[in-house]
C-alpha positions, 0 to 999 in steps of 0.5 A: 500500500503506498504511504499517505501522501503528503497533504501540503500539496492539493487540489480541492476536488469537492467537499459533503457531507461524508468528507473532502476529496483532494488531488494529491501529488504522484497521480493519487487521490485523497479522501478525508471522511468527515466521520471520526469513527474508528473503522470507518475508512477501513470498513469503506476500504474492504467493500470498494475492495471486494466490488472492484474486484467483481466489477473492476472496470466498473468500481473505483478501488482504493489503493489505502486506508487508515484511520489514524491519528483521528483522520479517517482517510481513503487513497486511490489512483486518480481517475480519467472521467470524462466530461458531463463528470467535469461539469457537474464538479466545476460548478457549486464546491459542496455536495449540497450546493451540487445537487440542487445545481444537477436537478436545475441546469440544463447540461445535467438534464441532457446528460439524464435524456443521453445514452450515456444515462441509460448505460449507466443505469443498466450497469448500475442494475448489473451490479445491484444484481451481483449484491454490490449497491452503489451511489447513483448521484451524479458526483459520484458516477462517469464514464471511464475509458468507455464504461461506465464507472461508479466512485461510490460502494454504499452496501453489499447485499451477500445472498446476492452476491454469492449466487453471482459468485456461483457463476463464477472462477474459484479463484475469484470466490476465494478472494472476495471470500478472503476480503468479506472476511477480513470486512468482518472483521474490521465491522467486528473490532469497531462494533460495527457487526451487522445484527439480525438478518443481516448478519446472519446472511454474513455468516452463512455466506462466508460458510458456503463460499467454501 
């Protein structure tokens, strides 16, 4: 995992409620979470880690995580996005600011009747099929390299995805095996376990991975 970088050099990208999202320096983005909670980046971290793994062309992967010395920060590679993504940042500079522009101007009501949005939508059900949910606001969805790419992961559903997983290598299943695993534990240390049904599912997933 690389090293934290260095916060002295940075470009503001955007700012909400969750947290603010930098330009640092060597082609990495930085994401400081407003939240203090112990776990928070790391739990964040293992569900971008298992969707990218399933969808990795289509998932923003985070390359480090810590929540150390009361920061709760997430790492990636800076991202190519494409041009209505641009355009939906440049305008307001917070997430609530931002989304009252995207409901009013008129770029961002073409961008919804494009093609573009339908090939979003249909990747977006692809995923949610697969068990991985994700944010369909407009900061935090573009087009990558030709396809459709989503920045944020807000859940996963495990009885879906391990009927897609079913489907697929074994390789693959053990990976995100290992990685569900190691959420578990993350939500588990911090008192973050899933309870009831949720956490239920969890374990019975984890069991018939195997």
């Amino acid at each position: 995992m690389p090293v934290l970088p260095t916060m002295r050099k940075r470009e503001f990208i955007a700012r909400g409620d969750e947290g603010t999202v930098w330009h640092a320096r060597d082609g990495y983005v930085v994401k400081e979470m407003t939240a203090r909670s112990s776990g928070l980046a790391r739990e964040r971290y293992w569900m971008h880690r298992v969707a990218s793994e399933l969808f990795p062309e289509n998932v923003l992967r985070y390359n480090a995580a810590s929540d150390a010395r009361g920061r709760s920060v997430l790492i990636s590679k800076k991202v190519e996005v494409d041009s209505d993504h641009l355009h939906v940042l440049s305008r307001p500079r917070t997430f609530t600011k931002l989304a009252r522009h995207v409901r009013s101007c008129e770029q961002c009501a073409r961008m919804r009747a494009s093609p573009r949005q339908n090939l979003l939508s249909e990747s977006w059900s692809k995923l949610r099929a697969a068990g991985i949910i994700v944010d369909r606001a407009e900061s935090n969805l573009s087009i990558v390299n030709g396809r459709p790419f989503f920045f944020e992961v807000v859940d996963l559903n495990p009885l879906a995805m391990r009927a897609h997983l079913e489907t697929g290598p074994l390789e693959v299943r053990e990976r995100v095996e290992s990685m569900m695993e190691k959420l578990y534990e993350v939500r588990a240390k911090y008192r973050q376990r899933p309870r009831g049904l949720v956490s239920m599912l969890m374990k019975r997933v984890l069991r018939r991975f195997r």
